[in-house]
DOMIMAR-142429 format. One record per residue (C-alpha): residue in three letters; x negated, y, z negated. Coordinates in steps of 0.2 Angstrom, whole numbers, plus 5000, padded with zeros to 4 digits. Example, Ala and Ser with C-alpha at 12.3 -4.5 7.8 and 13.67 -1.06 7.14 Angstrom:
<atoms>
ALA493849784961SER493249954964
</atoms>
This chain:
<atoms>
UNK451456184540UNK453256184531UNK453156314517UNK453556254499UNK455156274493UNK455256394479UNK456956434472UNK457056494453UNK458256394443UNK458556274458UNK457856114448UNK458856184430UNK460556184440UNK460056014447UNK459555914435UNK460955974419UNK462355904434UNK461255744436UNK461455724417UNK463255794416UNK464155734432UNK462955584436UNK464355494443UNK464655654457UNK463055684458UNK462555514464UNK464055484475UNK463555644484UNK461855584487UNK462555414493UNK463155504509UNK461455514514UNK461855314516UNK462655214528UNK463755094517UNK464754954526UNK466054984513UNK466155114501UNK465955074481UNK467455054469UNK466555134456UNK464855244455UNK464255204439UNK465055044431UNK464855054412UNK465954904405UNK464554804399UNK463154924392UNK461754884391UNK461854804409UNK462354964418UNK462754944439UNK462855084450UNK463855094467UNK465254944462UNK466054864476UNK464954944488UNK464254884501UNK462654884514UNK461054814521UNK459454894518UNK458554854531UNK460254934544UNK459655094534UNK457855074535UNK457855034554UNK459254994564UNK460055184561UNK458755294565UNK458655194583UNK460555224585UNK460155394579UNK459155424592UNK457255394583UNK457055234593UNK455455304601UNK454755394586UNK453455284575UNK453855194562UNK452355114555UNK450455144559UNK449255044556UNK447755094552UNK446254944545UNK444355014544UNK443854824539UNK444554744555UNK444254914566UNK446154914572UNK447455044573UNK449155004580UNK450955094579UNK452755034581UNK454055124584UNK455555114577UNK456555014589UNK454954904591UNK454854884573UNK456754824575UNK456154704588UNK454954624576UNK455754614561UNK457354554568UNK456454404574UNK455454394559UNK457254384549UNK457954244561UNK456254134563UNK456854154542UNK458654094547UNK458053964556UNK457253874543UNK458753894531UNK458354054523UNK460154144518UNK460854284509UNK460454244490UNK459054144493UNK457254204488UNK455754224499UNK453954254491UNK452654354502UNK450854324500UNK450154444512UNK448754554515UNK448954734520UNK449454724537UNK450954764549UNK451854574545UNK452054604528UNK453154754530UNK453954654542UNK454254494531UNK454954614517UNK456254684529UNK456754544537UNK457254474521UNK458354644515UNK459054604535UNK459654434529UNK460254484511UNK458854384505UNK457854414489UNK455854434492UNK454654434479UNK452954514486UNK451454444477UNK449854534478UNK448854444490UNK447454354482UNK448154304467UNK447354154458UNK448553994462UNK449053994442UNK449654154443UNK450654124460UNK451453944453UNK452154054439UNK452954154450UNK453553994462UNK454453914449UNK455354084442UNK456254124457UNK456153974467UNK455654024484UNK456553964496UNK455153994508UNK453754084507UNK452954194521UNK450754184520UNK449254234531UNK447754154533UNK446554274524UNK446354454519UNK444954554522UNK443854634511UNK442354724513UNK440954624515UNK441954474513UNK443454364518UNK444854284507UNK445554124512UNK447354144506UNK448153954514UNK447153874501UNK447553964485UNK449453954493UNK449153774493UNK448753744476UNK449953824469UNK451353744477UNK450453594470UNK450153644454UNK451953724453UNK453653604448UNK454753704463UNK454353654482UNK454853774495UNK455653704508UNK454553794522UNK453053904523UNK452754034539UNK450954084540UNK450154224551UNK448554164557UNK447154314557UNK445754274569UNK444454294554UNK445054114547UNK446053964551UNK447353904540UNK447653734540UNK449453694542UNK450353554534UNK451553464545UNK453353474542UNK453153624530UNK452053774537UNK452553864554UNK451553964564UNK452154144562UNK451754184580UNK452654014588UNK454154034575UNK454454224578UNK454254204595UNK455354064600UNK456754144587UNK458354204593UNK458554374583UNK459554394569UNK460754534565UNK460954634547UNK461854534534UNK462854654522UNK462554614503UNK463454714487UNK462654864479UNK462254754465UNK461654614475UNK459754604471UNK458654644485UNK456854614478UNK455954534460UNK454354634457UNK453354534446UNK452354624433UNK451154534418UNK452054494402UNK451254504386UNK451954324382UNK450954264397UNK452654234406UNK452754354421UNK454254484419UNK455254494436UNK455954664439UNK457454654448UNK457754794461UNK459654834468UNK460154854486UNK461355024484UNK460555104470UNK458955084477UNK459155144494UNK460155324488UNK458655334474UNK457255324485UNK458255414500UNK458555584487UNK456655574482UNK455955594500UNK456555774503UNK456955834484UNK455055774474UNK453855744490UNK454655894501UNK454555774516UNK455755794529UNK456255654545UNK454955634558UNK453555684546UNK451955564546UNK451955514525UNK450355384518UNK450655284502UNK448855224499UNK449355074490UNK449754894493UNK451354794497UNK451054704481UNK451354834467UNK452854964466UNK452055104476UNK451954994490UNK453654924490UNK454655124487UNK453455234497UNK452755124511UNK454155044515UNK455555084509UNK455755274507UNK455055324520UNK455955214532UNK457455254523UNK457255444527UNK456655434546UNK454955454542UNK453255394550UNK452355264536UNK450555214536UNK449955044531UNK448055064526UNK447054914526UNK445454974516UNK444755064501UNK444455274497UNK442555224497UNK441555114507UNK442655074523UNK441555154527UNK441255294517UNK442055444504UNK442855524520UNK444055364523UNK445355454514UNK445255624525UNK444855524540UNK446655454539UNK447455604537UNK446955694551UNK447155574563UNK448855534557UNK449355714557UNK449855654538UNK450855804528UNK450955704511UNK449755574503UNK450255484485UNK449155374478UNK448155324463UNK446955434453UNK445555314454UNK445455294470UNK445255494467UNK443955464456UNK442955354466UNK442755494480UNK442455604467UNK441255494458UNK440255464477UNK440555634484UNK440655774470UNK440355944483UNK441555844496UNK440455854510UNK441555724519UNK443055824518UNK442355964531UNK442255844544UNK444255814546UNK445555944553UNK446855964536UNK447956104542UNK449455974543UNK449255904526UNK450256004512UNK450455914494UNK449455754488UNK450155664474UNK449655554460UNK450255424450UNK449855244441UNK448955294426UNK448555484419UNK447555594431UNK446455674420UNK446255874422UNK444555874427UNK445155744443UNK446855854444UNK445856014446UNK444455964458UNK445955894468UNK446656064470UNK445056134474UNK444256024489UNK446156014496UNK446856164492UNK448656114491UNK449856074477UNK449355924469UNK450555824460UNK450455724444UNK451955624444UNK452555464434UNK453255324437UNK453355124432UNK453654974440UNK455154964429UNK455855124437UNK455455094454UNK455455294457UNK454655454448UNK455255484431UNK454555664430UNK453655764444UNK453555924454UNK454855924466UNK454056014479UNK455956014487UNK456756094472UNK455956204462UNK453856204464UNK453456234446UNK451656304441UNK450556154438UNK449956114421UNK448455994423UNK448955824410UNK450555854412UNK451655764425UNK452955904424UNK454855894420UNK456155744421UNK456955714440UNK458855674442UNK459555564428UNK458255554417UNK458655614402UNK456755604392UNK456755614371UNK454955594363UNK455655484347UNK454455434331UNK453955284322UNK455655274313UNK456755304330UNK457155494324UNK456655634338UNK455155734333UNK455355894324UNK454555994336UNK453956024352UNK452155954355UNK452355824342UNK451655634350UNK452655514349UNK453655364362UNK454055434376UNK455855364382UNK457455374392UNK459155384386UNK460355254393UNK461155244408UNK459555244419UNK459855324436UNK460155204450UNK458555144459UNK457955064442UNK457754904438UNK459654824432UNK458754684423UNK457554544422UNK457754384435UNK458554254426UNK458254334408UNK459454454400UNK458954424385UNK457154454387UNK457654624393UNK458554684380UNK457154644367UNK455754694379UNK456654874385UNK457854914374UNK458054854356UNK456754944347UNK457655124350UNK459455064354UNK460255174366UNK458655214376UNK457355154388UNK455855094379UNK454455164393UNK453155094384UNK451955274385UNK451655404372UNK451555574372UNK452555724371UNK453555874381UNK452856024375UNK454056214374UNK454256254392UNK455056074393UNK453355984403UNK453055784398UNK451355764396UNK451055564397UNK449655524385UNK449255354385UNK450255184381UNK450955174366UNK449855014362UNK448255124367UNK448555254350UNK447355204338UNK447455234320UNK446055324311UNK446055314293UNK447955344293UNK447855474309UNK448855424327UNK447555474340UNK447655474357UNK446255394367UNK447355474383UNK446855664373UNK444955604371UNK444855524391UNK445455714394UNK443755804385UNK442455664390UNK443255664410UNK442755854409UNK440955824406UNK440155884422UNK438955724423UNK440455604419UNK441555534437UNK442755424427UNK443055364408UNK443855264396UNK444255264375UNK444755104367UNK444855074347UNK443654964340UNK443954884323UNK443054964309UNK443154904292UNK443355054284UNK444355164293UNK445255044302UNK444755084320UNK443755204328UNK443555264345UNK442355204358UNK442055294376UNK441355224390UNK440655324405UNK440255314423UNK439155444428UNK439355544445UNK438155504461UNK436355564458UNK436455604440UNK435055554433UNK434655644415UNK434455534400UNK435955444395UNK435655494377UNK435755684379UNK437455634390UNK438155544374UNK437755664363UNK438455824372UNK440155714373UNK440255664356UNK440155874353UNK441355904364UNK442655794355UNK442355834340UNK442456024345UNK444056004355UNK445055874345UNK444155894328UNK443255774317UNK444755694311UNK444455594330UNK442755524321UNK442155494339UNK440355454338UNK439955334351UNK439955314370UNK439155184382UNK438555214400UNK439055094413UNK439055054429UNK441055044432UNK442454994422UNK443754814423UNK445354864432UNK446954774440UNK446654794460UNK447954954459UNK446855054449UNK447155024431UNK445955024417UNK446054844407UNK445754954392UNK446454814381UNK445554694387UNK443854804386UNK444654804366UNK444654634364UNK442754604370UNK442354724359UNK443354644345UNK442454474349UNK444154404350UNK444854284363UNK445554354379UNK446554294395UNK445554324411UNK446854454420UNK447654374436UNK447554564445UNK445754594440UNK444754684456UNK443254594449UNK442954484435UNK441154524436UNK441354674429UNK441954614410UNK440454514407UNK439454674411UNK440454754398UNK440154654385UNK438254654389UNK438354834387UNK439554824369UNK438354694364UNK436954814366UNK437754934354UNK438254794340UNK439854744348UNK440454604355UNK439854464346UNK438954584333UNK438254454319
</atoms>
């Protein structure tokens, strides 16, 4: 096991260069790229607040992701495992195999008119093609947009008629547990329901389901990729886009992040040995999806970029087929590092609190497991660091931003760990906690919005696909001269961020900001409770007050009364009673987005008995009606 790195005053040195020299800090750590020409510029300021990074460069991604480490002699070594309990398969690729593929993915592409510029979705489930598809696109300079396999049809035509796919790359059907999606025929409707028509469609047939193909559009992926001649790396600008992320906009409208070629790839490149402490050759699981950020910077792209073995997992924490998934996975890997969300922590918590699993598995290879998508709670933090006995990292990090804003970089500078707190800002990110009025807070420890002063560092998102104007108002307008991240919180006197809660989750208690991030903190500590959630509920005379809601462990099974009553005390004898939180609710499991969030507005809203927009990335929509069962049973929800 490769010792942490543990140099005092390493990450200080580091990050005030990163903030004073960005523009030689960032062209050193482009020389860990292989550019087909060499920018003209680092950091190109001339039209603020649309900053570019790496002007009049140029490369291909996919050369950096792939085709170098084969000429660099890592042809042989794998590239991408994987590893699906639902369909009982394991399969690896080398490196130069992986070429093989996605070279003929990219001109099967070609061959139906796919070129540099042009935009290809992907609608795929979690296996080995979709990596593929996603690279073959960044090998011909094309733009792809990964949408979440499984999205409702409404959701997908949205997304169809934004960027206008030229082609979009499908499967037949994921594969759940317990249960099949057919995926041909939600791609259908949307095309229908959507005003733009791609021009072809190549779909991977899964022997669980036949798609149906319609004649003069949909290719078989097997026949296509097998009869294409292969196509070779296309070089774009630094600036060139190379995906659109699309993420929920409040207007209903989907937000298309835009992602860059150059920044992106020297970003992602510097976080693999400096945050994760991962080093080339090493085996590295993102347990995530294609579809969301994670998947697209930490199973494919970084650790491609950095020579290192990826994982694409194609099943749950729990359940495929049991809490041990997780540990199973690492051990037969050989994984060093595992990021993924803290719910999915939660949930093998929640099943296996004494981690009886665990002991089944040979660990001694893993070293670090970090966290990120929503605020670990301590309680999760610290039972992390028990059962695994390795560092475990809180880190954060948005869609937006397409890599950590703060962490613990393992490779720098391993700081002690303060449970809550996602540690201090990595390279370019220069974090000020402002107030309601835009002014810094007078001290540290005072809350407030959490944001980023202008220029981001490369890697982050440029802009907004086809709307400038939406990204100034959305990101940058309220605090001018910064990055609105949308989360509160504050950085405290040893200079740690602590990540509270979105800025649109304080609530307001007879004049007091509270944090229903602070209150999630006391109730997760509760030794009966496995996960949590406060949301403000309207209350006529103070405004709002807050609500918890808890999912108890496995096998607990005291009175839910004396459960509520001893986490009511605990709030009000850690927080005070300025919190007024009086009431909590028991249930089964909580509404989240299929990567792990908590659709605490939405819980609001029911509560509030007012109207509400079904998410499109809800795991199950189930689960809201049996929230608002359980709120009516309280006097909320429809209370008279």
């Amino acid at each position: 096991m490769t010792a942490l790195v543990i140099k005092p005053g390493a990450y200080a040195a580091m990050h005030a260069r990163s903030l004073e020299r960005p523009d030689d800090f960032w062209a050193e750590q482009a020389a860990a790229i292989d550019w087909e020409k060499r920018w003209t510029e680092v950091l190109d300021s001339s039209r603020p607040p649309f900053f570019r990074w790496f002007k009049g460069g140029e490369l291909n991604t996919c050369w950096n992701a792939i085709d170098r480490h084969v000429a660099g002699g890592r042809g042989d070594q794998a590239a991408l495992i994987y590893d699906s309990p639902v369909t009982s398969t394991i399969r690896s690729y080398t490196y130069k195999e992986l070429r093989g593929h996605v070279s003929q993915v990219a001109g099967a592409l070609k061959a139906v008119g796919v070129t540099r510029g042009d935009r290809v979705i992907v609608y795929m489930p979690m296996i080995p093609e979709a990596v593929m598809a996603m690279l073959a696109c960044a090998r011909l300079g094309a733009v792809h947009s990964v949408v979440f396999g499984g999205f409702a049809p409404p959701e997908l035509a949205s997304r169809i008629d934004d960027c206008k796919p030229k082609a979009i790359v499908t499967a037949s059907c994921g594969v759940e547990p317990g249960r099949i999606v057919a995926y041909k025929p939600m791609l259908d409707e949307a095309i229908a329901l959507a005003h733009h028509k791609p021009i072809a469609c190549l779909v991977k047939q899964r022997p669980m389901v036949a798609a149906t193909l319609v004649k003069g559009r949909d290719h078989d992926w097997d026949e296509a990729v097998g009869m294409a001649k292969p196509a070779d790396c296309v070089p774009v600008a630094a600036t060139d886009p190379l995906y659109i992320l699309y993420t929920s906009g409040t207007t209903g409208q989907p937000k298309g992040i835009v992602r860059d070629n150059g920044g992106h790839a020297v970003a992602l490149k510097w976080t693999m040995p400096n945050v994760y402490g991962v080093q080339p050759g090493e085996v590295y699981w993102a347990a995530s999806d294609v579809g969301w950020v994670v998947g697209h910077s930490y199973i494919v792209y970084a650790p491609l970029l950095h020579g290192c073995t990826t994982i694409v997992y194609e099943g749950k924490p729990v359940g495929t087929p049991d809490p041990g998934a997780f540990w199973r996975v690492i051990s037969e890997h050989r994984c060093s590092t595992m990021f993924t969300a803290p719910t999915a922590f939660r949930a093998i918590k929640r099943e296996d609190p004494e981690a009886k699993h665990l002991k089944r598995y040979d660990m001694q290879r893993f070293r670090a497991l970090f966290l990120a998508g929503e605020r670990c709670d301590p309680d999760t933090f610290t039972w992390a660091e028990r059962i695994l006995k390795v560092p475990v990292v809180d880190h954060w990090w948005q869609t937006e931003t397409g890599w950590p804003i703060c962490a613990n970089p393992l490779g720098i500078e391993h700081f002690k760990p303060k449970p809550g707190s996602t540690a201090k800002p990595m390279a370019g990110w220069d974090i000020r906690v402002l107030d309601a009025h835009g002014d810094e807070v007078r001290k540290p420890g005072d809350i407030g919005a959490l944001v980023a002063k202008l220029p981001l560092p490369p890697g982050t998102f440029p802009t907004l696909w086809n709307a400038e104007d939406r990204f100034r108002q959305a990101y940058l307008a309220e605090f001018p001269g910064h990055y609105k991240t949308g989360d509160a919180g504050f950085v405290d006197a040893d200079g740690y961020v602590h990540v509270m809660t979105r800025t649109d989750d304080i609530i307001n208690v007879a004049g007091h900001r509270l944090s229903t991030g602070a209150m999630e903190e006391v109730l997760a500590s509760h030794p009966d409770v496995a996960e949590c959630a406060v949301i403000g509920v309207a209350d006529q005379l103070k405004g709002q007050l807050p609500l918890g809601f808890l999912c108890l462990k496995a096998g607990v099974n005291r009175p839910y009364g004396e459960i509520v009553e001893e986490v009511v005390k605990m709030v009000r004898d850690r927080i005070g009673p300025v919190a007024a939180f009086k009431s909590a609710i028991v249930v089964k499991r909580l509404p989240k987005t299929r990567s792990g969030k908590i659709l605490r507005g939405t819980m609001q809203k029911i509560a509030d008995s007012e109207s509400y927009k079904m998410p499109a990335t809800i795991d199950d929509p189930a689960i809201l009606g049996e929230i608002k069962e359980s709120l009516q049973s309280i006097g909320y929800a429809g209370k008279a």
